[in-house]
Backbone as CSV, one residue per row, in Angstrom:
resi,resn,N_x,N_y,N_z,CA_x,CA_y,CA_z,C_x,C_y,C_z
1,UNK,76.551,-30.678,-9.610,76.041,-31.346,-10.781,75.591,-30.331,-11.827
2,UNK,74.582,-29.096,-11.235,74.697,-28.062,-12.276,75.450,-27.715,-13.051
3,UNK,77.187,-27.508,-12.360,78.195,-26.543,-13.017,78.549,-27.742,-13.875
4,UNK,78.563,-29.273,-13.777,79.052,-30.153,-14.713,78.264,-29.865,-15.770
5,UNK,76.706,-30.125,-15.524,75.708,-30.004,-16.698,76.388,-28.416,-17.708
6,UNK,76.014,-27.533,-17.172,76.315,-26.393,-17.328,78.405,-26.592,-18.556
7,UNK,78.686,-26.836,-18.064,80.366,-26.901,-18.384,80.400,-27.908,-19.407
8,UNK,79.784,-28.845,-19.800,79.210,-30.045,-20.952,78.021,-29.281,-22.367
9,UNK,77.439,-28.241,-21.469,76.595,-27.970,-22.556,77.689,-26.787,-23.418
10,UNK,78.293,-25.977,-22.560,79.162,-25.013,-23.227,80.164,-25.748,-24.360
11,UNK,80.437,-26.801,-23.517,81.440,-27.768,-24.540,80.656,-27.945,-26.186
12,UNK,79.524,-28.552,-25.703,78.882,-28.913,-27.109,78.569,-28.045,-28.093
13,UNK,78.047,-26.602,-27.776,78.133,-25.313,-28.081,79.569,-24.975,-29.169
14,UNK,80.606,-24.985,-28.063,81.559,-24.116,-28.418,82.108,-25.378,-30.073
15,UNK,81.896,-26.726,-29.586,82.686,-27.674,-30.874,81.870,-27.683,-31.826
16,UNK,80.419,-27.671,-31.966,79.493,-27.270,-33.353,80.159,-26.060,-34.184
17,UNK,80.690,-25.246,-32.938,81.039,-24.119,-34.207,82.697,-24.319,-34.496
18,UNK,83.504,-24.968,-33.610,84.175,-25.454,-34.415,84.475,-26.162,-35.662
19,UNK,83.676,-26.726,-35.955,83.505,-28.096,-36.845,82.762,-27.418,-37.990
20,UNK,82.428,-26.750,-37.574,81.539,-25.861,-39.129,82.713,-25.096,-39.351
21,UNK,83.749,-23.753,-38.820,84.604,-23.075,-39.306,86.205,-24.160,-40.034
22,UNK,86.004,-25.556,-38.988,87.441,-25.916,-39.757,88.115,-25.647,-41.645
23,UNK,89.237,-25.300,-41.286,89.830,-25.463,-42.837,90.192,-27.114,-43.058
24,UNK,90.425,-26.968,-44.458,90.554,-28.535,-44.932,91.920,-28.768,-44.132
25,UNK,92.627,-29.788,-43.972,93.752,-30.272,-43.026,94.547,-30.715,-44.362
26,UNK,95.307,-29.745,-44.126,96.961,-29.716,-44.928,98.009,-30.500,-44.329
27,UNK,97.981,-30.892,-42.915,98.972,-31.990,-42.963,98.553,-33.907,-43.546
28,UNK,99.529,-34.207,-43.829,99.118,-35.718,-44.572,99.429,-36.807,-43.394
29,UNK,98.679,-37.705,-43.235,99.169,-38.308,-42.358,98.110,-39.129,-42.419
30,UNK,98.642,-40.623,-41.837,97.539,-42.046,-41.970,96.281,-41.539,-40.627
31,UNK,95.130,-42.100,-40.762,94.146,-41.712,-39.918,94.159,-42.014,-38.543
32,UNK,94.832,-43.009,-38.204,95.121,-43.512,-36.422,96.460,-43.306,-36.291
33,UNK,96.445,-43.324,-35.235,98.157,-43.528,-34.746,97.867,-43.633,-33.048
34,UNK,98.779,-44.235,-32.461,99.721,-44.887,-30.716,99.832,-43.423,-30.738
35,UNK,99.999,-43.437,-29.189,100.345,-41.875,-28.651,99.399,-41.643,-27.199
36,UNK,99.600,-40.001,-26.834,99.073,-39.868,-25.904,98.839,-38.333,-25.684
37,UNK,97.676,-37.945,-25.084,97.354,-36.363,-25.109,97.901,-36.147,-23.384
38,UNK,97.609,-36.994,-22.647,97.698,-36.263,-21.597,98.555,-37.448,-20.529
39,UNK,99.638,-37.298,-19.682,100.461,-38.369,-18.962,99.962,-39.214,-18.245
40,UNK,98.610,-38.935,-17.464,97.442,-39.563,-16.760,97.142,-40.561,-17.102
41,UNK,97.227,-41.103,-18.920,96.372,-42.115,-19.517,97.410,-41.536,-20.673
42,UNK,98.901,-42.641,-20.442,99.659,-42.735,-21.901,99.418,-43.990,-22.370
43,UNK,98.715,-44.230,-22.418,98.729,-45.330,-23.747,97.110,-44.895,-24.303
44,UNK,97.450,-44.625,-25.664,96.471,-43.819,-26.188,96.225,-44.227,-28.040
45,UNK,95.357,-43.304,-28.023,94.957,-43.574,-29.349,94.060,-42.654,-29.940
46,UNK,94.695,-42.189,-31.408,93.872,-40.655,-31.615,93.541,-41.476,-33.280
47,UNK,92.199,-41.027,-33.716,91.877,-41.524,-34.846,90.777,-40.741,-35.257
48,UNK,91.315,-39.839,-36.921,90.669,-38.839,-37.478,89.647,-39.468,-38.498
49,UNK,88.293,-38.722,-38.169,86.671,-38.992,-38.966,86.348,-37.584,-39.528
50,UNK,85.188,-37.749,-40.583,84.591,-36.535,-40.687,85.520,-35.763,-41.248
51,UNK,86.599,-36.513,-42.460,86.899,-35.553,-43.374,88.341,-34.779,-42.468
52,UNK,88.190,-35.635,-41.625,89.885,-35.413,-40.832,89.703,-33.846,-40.253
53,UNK,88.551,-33.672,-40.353,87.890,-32.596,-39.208,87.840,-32.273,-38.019
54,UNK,87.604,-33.804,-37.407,87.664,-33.982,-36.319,87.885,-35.508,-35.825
55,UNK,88.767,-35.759,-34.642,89.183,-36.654,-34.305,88.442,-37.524,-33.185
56,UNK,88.449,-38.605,-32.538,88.916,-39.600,-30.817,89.794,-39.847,-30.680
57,UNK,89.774,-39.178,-29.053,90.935,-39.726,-28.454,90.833,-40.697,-27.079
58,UNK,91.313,-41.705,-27.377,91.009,-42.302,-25.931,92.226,-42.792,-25.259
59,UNK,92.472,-43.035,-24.461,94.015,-42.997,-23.620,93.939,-43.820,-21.931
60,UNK,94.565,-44.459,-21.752,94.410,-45.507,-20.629,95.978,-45.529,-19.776
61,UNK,95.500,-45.328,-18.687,97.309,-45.340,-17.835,96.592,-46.114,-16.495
62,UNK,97.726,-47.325,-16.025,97.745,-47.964,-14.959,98.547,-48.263,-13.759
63,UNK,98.711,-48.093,-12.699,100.061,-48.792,-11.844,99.446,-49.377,-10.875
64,UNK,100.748,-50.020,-10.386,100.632,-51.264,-9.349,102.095,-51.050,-8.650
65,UNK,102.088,-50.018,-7.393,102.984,-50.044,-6.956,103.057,-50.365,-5.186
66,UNK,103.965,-50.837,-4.769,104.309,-51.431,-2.812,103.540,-49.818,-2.276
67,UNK,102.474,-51.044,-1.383,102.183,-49.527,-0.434,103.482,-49.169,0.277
68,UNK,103.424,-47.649,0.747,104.223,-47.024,1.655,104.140,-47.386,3.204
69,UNK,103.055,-47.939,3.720,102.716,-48.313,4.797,103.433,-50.003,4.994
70,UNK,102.716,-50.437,3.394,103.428,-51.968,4.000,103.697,-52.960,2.615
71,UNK,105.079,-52.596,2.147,105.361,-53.141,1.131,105.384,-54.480,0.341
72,UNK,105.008,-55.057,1.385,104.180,-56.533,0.564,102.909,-56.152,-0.037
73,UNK,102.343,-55.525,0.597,100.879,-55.470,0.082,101.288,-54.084,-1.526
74,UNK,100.311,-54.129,-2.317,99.783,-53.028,-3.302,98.810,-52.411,-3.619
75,UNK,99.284,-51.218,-3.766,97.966,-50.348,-4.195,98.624,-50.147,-5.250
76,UNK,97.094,-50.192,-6.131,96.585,-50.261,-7.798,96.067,-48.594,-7.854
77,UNK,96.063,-48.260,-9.112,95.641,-47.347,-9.798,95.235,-47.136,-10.977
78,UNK,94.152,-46.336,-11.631,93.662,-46.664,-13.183,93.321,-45.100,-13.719
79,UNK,93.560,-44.720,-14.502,93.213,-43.475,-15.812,92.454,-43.963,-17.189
80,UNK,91.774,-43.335,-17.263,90.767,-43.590,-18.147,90.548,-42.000,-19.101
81,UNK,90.895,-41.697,-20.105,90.483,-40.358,-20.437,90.412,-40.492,-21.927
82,UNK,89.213,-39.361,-22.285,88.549,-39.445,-23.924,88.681,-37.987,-24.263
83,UNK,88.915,-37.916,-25.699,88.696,-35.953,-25.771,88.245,-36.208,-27.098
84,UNK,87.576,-35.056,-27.767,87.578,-35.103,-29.261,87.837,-33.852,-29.707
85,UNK,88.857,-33.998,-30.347,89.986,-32.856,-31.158,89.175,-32.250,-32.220
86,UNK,88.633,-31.015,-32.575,88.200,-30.312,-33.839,89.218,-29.414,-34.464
87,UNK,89.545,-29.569,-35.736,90.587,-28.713,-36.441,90.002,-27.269,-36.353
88,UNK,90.849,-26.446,-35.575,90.115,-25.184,-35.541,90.909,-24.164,-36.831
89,UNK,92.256,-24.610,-37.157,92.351,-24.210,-38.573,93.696,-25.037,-38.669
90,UNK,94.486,-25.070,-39.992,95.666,-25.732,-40.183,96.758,-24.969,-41.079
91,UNK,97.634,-25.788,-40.973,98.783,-25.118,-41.778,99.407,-26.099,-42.573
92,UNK,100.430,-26.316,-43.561,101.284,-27.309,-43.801,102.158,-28.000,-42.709
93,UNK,101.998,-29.466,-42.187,102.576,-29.924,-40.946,101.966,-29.249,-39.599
94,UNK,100.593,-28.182,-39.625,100.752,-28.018,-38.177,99.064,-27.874,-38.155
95,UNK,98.551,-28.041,-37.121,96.787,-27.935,-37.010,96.992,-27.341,-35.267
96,UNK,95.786,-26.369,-35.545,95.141,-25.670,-34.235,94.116,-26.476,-33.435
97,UNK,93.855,-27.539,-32.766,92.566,-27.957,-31.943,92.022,-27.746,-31.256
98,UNK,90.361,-27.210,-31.398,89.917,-27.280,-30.285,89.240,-28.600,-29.498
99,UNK,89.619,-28.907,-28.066,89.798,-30.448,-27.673,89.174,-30.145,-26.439
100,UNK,87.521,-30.964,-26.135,87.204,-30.771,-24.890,87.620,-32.193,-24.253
101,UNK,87.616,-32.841,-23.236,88.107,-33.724,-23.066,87.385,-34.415,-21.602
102,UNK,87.468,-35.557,-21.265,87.246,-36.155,-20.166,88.651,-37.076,-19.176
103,UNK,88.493,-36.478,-18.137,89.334,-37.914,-17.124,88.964,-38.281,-16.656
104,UNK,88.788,-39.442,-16.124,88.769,-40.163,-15.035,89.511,-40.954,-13.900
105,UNK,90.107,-40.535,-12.801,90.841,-41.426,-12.127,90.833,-41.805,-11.025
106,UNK,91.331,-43.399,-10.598,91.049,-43.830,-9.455,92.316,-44.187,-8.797
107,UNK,92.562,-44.337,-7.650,93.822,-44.716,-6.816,93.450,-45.232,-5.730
108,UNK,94.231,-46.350,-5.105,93.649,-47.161,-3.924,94.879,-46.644,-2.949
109,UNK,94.155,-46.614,-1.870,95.140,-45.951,-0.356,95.104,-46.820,0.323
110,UNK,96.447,-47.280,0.797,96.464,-48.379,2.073,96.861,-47.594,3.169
111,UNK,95.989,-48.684,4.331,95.377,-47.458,5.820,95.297,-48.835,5.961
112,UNK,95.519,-49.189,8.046,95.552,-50.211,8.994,93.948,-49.911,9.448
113,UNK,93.480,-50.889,8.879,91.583,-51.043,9.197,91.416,-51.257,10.622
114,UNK,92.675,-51.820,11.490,91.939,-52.864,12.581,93.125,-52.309,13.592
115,UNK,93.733,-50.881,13.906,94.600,-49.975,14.219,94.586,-50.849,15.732
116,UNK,93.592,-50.997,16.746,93.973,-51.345,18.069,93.633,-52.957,18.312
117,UNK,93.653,-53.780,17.175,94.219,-55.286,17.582,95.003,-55.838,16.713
118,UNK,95.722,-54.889,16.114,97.407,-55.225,15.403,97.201,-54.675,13.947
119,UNK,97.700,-54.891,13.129,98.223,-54.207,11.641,97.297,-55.071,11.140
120,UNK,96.262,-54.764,9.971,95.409,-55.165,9.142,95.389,-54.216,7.890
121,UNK,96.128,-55.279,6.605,96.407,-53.864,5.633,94.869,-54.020,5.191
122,UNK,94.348,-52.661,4.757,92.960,-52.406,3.883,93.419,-51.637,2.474
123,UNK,92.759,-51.110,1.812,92.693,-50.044,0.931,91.021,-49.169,0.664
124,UNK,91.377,-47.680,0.289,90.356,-47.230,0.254,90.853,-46.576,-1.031
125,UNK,89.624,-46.242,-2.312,89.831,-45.607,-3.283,89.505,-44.529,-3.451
126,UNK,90.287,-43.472,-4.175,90.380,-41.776,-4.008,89.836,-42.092,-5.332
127,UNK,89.232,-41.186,-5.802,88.781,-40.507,-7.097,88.999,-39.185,-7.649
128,UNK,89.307,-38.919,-8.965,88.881,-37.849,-9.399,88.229,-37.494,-10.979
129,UNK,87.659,-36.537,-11.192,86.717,-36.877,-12.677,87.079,-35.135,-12.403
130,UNK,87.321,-35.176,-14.055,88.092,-33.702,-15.104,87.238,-33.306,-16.158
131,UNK,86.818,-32.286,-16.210,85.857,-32.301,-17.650,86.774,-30.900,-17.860
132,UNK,87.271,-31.000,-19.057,88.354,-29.792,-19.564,87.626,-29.695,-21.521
133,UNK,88.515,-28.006,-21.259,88.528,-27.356,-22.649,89.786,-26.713,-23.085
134,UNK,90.452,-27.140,-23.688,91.821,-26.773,-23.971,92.033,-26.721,-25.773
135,UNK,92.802,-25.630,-26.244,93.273,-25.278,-27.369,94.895,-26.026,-27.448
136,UNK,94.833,-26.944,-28.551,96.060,-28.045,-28.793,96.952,-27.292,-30.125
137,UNK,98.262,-27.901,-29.985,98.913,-27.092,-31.041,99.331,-28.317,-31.868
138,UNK,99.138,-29.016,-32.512,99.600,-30.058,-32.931,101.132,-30.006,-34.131
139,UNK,101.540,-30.670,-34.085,102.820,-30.246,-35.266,103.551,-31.359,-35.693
140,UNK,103.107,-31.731,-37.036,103.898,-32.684,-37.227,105.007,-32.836,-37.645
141,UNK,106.414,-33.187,-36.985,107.849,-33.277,-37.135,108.482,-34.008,-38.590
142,UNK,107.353,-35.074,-38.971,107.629,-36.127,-40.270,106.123,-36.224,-40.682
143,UNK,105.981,-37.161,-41.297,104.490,-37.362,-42.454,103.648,-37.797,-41.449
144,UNK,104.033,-38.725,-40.517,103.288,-39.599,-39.654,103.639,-39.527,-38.234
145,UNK,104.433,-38.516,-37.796,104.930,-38.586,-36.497,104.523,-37.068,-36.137
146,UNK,103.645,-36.615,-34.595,103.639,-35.573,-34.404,103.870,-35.265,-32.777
147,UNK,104.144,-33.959,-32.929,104.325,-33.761,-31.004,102.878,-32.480,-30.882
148,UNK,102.529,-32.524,-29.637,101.393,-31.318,-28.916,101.585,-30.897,-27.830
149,UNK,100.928,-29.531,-27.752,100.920,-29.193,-26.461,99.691,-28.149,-26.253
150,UNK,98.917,-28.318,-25.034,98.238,-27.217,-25.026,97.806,-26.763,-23.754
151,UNK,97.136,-25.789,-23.832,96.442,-25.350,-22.719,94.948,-24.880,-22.629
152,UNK,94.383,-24.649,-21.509,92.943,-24.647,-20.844,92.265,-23.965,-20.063
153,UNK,90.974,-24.858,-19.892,90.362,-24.957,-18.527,90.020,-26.038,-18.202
154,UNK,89.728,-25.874,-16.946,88.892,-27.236,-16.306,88.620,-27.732,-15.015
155,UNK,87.670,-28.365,-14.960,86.211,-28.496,-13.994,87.092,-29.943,-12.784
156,UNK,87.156,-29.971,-11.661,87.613,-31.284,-11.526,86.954,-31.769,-9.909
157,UNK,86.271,-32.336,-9.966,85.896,-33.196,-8.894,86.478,-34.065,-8.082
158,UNK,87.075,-34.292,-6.913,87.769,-35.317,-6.102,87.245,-35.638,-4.978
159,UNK,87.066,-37.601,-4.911,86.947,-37.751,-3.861,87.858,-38.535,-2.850
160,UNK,87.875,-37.735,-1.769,89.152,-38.613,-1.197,89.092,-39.648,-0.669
161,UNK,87.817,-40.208,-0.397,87.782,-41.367,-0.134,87.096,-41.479,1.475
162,UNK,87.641,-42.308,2.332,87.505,-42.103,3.693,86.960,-41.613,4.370
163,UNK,85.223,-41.445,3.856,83.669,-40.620,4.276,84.059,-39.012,4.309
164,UNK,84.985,-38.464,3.640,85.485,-36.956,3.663,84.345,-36.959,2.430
165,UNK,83.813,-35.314,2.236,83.054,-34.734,1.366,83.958,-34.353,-0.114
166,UNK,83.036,-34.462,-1.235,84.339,-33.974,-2.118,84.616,-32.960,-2.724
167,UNK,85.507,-32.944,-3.184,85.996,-31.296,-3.111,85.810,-30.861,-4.929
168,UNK,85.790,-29.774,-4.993,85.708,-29.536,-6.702,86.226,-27.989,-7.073
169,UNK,86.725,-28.012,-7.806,87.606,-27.084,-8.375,87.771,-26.724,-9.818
170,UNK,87.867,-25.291,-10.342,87.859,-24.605,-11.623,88.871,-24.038,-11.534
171,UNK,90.123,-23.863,-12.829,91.177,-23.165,-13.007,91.613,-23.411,-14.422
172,UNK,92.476,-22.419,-14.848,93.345,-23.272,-15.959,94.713,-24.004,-15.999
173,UNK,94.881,-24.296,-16.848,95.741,-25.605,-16.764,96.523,-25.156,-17.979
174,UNK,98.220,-25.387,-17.969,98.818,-25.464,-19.335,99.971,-26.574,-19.084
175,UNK,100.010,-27.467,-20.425,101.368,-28.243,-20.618,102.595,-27.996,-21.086
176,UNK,103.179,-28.601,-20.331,104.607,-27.598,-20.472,105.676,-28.554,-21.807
177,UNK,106.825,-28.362,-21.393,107.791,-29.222,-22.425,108.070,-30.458,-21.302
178,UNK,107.707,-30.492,-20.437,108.261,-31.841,-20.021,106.704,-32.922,-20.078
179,UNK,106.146,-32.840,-20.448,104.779,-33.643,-20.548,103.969,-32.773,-22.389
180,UNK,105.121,-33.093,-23.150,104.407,-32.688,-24.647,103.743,-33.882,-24.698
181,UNK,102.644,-34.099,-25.416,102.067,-35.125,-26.021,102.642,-35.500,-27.700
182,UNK,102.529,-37.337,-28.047,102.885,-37.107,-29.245,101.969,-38.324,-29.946
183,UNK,102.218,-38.449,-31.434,101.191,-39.535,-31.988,102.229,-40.021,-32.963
184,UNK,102.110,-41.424,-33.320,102.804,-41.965,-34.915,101.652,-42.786,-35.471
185,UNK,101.383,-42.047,-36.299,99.926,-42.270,-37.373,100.453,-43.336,-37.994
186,UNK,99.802,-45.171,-38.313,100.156,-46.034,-38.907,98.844,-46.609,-38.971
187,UNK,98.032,-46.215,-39.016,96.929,-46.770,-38.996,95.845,-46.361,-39.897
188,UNK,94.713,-47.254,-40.549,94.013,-46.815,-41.911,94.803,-45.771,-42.617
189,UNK,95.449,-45.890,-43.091,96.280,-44.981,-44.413,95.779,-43.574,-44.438
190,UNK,96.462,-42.532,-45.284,96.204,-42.004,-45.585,95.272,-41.562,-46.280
């Protein structure tokens, strides 16, 4: 809980001084737009405040797929993730972000509850929670259409569920070309 506290306060730190150095934002583009920062939670939504300084992002991903154990039954799953993008400088069509961000995710595991008086499907839910800091490259291709990619760090907590202890982990992280993120700004105008 320290290193979270600790890894949240650096965050808040490091985006004050973002947000004071940004340059004005030279690309044009309406203030919201559909899209997605991260594959976890694609269905998304990024919408620029504060002089298009700085952005929200919030982003939601779900499935519902046949357990492997016993394909009538399903296990569900949910993503939940928020970041807020600061223009750390810009160009014509392209902006630098700095983007700390949150995940959240849950997944249900099907396991036979009642193993020695016959098959009883159950489910148990895994967790994991992400607190990241990553530098975004944003670039917009047309007026209102853009692609990203970036890279990091980040903090990540998992629990597996099934009275196991949970595990937590620090590393960096980069997105590649097969998981670019993108946005089409149609929303409050320009």
């Amino acid at each position: 809980m320290k290193r979270l506290l600790l890894v949240a306060c650096l965050f808040a730190l490091a985006s004050s001084a973002t947000v004071a150095s940004a340059d004005s934002m030279d690309a044009k583009h309406a203030k919201g737009g559909l899209g997605f920062h991260n594959v976890e939670a694609p269905i998304g939504l990024r919408w620029w405040m504060a002089g298009e300084k700085m952005a929200i992002d919030l982003g939601l991903g779900f499935d519902s797929s046949p357990s492997a154990i016993d394909a009538d039954e399903k296990e569900n799953g949910f993503a939940v993730e928020f970041g807020i993008p600061f223009v750390m400088h810009s160009w014509e069509n392209a902006h630098v972000l700095f983007r700390p961000g949150l995940l959240y995710q849950s997944q249900q595991v099907g396991f036979d509850s009642d193993p020695g008086a016959g098959f009883t499907f159950d489910t148990e839910n895994q967790t994991a929670f992400s607190v990241s800091a990553e530098i975004e490259a944003e670039i917009f291709l047309r007026e209102n259409f853009s692609v990203s990619a970036s890279h990091g760090i980040a903090f990540q907590s998992v629990d597996p569920g099934f009275g196991a202890d949970s595990q937590t982990s620090f590393g960096t992280f980069g997105n590649n070309f097969t998981n670019i993120g993108f946005h089409v700004y149609f929303l409050g105008g320009e």
